[in-house]
DOVEXTOR-948712 format. One record per residue (C-alpha): x, y, z. Coordinates in steps of 0.02 Angstrom, whole numbers. Each point is the difference from the previous one (the first is absolute). Layout:
BEGIN
REC      u      v      w
REC      X      Y      Z
...
end
This chain:
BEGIN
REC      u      v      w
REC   -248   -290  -1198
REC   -150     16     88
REC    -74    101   -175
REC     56   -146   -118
REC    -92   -116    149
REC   -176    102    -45
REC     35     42    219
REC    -88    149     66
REC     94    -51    168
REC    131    -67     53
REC    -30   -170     91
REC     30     47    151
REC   -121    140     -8
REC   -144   -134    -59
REC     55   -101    133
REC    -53    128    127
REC   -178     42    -72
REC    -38   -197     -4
REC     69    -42    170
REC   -142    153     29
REC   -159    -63    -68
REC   -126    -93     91
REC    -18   -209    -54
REC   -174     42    -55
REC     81    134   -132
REC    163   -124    -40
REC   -139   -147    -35
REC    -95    139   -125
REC    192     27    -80
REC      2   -179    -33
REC   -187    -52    -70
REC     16    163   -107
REC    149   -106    -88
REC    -80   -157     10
REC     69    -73    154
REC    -80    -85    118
REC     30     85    192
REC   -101   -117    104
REC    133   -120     98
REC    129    112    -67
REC    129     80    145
REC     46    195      5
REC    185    -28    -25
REC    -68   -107   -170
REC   -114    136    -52
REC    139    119     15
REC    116    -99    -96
REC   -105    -39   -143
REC    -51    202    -21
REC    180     30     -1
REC     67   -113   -127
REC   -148     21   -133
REC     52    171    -59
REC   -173     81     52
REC     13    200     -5
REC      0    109    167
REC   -137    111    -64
REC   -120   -147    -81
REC     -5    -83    192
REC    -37    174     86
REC   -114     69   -130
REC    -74   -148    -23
REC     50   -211     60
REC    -26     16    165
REC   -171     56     25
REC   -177    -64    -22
REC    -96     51   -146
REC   -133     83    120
REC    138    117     75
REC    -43    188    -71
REC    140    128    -51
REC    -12     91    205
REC     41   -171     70
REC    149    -39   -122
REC     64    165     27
REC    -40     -6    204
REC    119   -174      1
REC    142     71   -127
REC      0    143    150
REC      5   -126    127
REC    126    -88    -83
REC    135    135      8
REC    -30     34    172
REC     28   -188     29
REC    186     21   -102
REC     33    154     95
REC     -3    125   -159
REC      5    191     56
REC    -80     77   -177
REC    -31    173    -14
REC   -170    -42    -74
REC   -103   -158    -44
REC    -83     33   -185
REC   -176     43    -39
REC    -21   -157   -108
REC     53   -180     45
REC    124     -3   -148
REC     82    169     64
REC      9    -95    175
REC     85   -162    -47
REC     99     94   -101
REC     52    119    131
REC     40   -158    111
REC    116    -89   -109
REC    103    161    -50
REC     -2     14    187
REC    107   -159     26
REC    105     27   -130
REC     39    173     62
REC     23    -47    179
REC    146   -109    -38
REC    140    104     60
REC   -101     46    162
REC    -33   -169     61
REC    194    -15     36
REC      1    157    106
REC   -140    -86    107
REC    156    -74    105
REC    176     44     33
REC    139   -119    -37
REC      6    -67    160
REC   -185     -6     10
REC     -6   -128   -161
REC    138    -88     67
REC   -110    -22    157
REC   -157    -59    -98
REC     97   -136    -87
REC     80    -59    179
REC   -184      4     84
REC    -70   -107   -168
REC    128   -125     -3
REC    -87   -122    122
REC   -149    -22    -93
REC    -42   -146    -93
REC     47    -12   -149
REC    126    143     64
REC    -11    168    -84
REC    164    -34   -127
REC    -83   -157    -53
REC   -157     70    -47
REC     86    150    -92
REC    128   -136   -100
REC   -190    -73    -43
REC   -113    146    -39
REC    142    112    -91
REC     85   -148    -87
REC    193     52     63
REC    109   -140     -5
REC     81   -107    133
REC    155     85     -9
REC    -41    171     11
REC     53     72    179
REC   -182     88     62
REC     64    100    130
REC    -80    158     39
REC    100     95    -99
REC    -16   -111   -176
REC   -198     29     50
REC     18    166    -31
REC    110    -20   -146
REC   -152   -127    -92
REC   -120    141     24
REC    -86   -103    152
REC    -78    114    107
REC    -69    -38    185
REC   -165     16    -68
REC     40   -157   -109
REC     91   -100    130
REC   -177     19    102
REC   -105    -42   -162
REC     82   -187    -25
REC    -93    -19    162
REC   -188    -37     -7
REC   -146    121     70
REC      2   -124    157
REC    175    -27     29
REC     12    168      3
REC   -112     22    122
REC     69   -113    127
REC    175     49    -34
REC    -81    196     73
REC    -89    -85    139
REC    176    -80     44
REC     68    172     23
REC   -145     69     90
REC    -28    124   -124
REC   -194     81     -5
REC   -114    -78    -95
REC    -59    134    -94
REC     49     74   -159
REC     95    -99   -146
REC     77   -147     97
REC    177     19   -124
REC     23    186     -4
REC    -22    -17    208
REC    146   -134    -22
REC    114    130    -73
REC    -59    146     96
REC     61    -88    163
REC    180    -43    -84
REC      8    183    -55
REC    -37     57    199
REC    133   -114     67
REC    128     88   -109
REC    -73    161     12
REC     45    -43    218
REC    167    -66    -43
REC     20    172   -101
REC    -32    121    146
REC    127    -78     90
REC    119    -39    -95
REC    133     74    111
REC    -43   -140    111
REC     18   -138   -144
REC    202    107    -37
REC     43     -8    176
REC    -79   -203     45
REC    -83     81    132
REC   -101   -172     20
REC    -86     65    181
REC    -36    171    -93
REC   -127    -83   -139
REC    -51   -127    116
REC    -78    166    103
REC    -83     62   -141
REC    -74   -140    -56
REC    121    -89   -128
REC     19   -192      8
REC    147    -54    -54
REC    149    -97     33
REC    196     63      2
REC     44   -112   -119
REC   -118     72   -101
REC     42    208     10
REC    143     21   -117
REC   -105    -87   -147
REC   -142    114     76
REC    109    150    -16
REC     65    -36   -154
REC   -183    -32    -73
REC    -73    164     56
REC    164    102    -66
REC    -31    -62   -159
REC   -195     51     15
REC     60    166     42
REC     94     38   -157
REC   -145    -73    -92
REC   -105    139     74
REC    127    142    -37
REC    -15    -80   -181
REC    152    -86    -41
REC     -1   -151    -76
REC     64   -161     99
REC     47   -127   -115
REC     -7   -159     57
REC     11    -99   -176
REC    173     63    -11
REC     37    -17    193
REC    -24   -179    -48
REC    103     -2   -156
REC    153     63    103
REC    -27   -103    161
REC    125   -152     53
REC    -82   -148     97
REC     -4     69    167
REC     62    162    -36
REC    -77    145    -86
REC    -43    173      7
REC   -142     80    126
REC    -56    129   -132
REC     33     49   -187
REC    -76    180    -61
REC     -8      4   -185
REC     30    191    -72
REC    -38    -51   -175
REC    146    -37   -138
REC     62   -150     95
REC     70    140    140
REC    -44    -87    175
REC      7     49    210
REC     39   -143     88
REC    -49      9    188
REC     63   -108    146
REC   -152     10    148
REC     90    -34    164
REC   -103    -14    182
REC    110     32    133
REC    -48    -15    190
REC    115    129    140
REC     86    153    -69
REC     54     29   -178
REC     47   -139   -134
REC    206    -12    -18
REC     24   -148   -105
REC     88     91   -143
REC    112   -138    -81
REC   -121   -125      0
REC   -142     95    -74
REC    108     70   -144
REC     52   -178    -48
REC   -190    -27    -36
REC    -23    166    -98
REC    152    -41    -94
REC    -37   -182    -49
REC   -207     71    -66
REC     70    145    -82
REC    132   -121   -108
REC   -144   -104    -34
REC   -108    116    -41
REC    154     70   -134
REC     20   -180    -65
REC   -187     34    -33
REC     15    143    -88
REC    -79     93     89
REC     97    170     42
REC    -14     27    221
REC     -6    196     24
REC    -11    -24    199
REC      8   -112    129
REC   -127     69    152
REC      0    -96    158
REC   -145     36    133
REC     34     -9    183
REC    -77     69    177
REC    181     74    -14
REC    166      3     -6
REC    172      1     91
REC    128    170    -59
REC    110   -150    -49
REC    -95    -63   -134
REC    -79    163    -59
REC    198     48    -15
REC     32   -176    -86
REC   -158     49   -118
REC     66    143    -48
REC    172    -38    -35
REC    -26   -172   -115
REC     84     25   -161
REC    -84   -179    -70
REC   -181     29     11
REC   -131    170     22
REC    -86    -28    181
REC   -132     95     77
REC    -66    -15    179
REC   -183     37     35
REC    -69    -16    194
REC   -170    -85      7
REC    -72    129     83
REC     33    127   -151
REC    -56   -129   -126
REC   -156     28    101
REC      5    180     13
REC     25      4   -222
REC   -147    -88    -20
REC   -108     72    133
REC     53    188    -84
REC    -44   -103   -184
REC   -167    -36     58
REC    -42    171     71
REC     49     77   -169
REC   -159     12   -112
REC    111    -14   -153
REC    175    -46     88
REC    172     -5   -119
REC     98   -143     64
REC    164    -79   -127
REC     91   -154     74
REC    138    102    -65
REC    -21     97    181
REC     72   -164     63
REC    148    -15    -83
REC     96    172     58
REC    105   -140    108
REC     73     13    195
REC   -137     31    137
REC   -164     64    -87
REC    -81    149     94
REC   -184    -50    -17
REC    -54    163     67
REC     46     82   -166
REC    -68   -142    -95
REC   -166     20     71
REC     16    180     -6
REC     38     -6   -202
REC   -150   -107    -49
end
């Protein structure tokens, strides 16, 4: 689409290189097409460069400087420029073409990336921490990506549209973004959006190290270490940071069809996809003094997902449910249902897998090594990746 369009970039992308430019170079965009820029806002500036169709590489080789600026200084600002969008290129070009070049193949590359920049949780956090702005984050993304009234925009559909965290921050000005860092006390050094994210991605990476704690609702346990949170709030917690965990042993979580399958007020924690419609469905359950017991109950749930997920067509090879642990009675139980295959994984050796993944320089891990059903022994799961 973007080819038939004449694009170079997506919109999104241009988005990010105007919101970058100084008003002096904006107002040079504008006279260069015969527009006045005198009186004329930012947000205005931006708007018209956006809808007139004007190529990426004409306004960095070109628009927005003055006629005096020499081929040093063009290149010198193109430089600045990607520092500015937070581009990590392996080299800048010896020419000024070769450089703007390199920095749009740069953004289109970096798609997949910008997604990894926060766990699942740690999105779902960005959009909670936005949503008292004004206009509120889900507004302004309805606005600048054009998505309908009617489409949910949780978190997970995010993801789904190919919205990154990078864009949520980008439908925010160069000065709203600024204050919305000074809100969180974050240093005022350094791009003022990737410092946004890097402080989401810290408070998961916390919640990750003790994630024990989160299994177990050890609320005085992550108070001590420097974890605000609130009870209520830990089994959402827990569930959040199990699902960033299989993200990192590279399994896909799946939250389009999680969505497809879910009732009003009930639905699955987790959904692995395998590929060929074959799916894991994990149940996350907290569970504070000794070792979780409710058998009946919690195999009621797994039934009623994995009929949905049938009625989907999709075909369930597993059910896994994650725990700090659990009683011999419902291991036993586990073991001995004839309706459904269960396996039990503690926390702690969910944990231990990916700790042993990310010591591996090239680890082997299958989500088939969670479907052997019964108690999993996570010492020979780390041991075999």
């Amino acid at each position: 689409m973007h080819k038939l369009q004449h694009k170079e970039l997506a919109d999104k992308y241009m988005l990010r290189i105007l919101r970058s430019l100084t008003d002096p170079e904006l107002s040079n965009l504008l006279r260069r097409y015969g527009q006045k820029s005198r009186g004329v806002s930012r947000h205005d500036k931006i708007a018209f460069v956006m809808h007139a169709g004007i190529p990426v590489s004409n306004i960095l080789l070109r628009d927005i400087f003055e006629a005096t600026d020499n081929q040093g200084q063009r290149k010198d600002r193109v430089k600045l420029l990607m520092e500015d969008l937070g581009l990590n290129v392996s080299r800048l070009g010896t020419t000024l073409q070769n450089r703007v070049s390199i920095l749009m193949k740069s953004m289109q590359s970096n798609a997949e990336a910008e997604f990894e920049l926060l766990s699942v949780s740690g999105f779902k956090e960005l959009i909670d921490s936005l949503s008292d702005t004004i206009p509120p984050v889900l507004e302004r993304l309805r606005d600048e990506f054009e998505i309908e009234e009617s489409e949910d925009l949780e978190p997970e559909r995010l993801r789904a549209l190919g919205i990154s965290p990078l864009d949520i921050l980008y439908v925010y000005t160069n000065d709203e973004v600024k204050a919305i860092r000074d809100a969180m006390g974050l240093p005022k050094r350094n791009n003022p959006r990737l410092a946004i994210l890097n402080s989401f991605a810290s408070a998961n990476d916390k919640l990750l190290e003790h994630y024990e704690l989160l299994a177990s609702r050890d609320l005085a346990g992550l108070q001590a270490v420097g974890i605000s949170i609130k009870e209520a709030e830990i089994g959402a917690k827990f569930e959040e940071i199990t699902k960033t965990i299989f993200e990192q042993l590279g399994l896909k979580v799946d939250e389009e069809l999680r969505k497809q399958v879910s009732a009003k007020k009930d639905r699955p924690d987790v959904i692995l996809s395998l590929g060929d419609e074959d799916v894991i469905i994990g149940e996350v359950k907290s569970y504070k003094n000794g070792d979780f017991a409710k058998y009946s109950s919690t195999s009621r749930q797994v039934k009623s997902y994995v009929n949905r997920c049938e009625g989907n067509g999709n075909r369930v090879s597993q059910v896994l449910i994650v725990s700090p642990g659990f009683s011999p009675d419902f291991i036993e139980s586990a073991e001995m249902d004839t309706e459904v295959n269960i396996s039990l994984l503690e926390s702690a050796g969910l944990k231990k897998i990916l700790e042993a993944y990310k010591a591996r320089r090239k680890p082997k891990f299958s989500a088939r090594l969670l479907t052997k059903g019964g108690l999993l022994k996570s010492d020979l799961i780390a041991k075999s990746i």
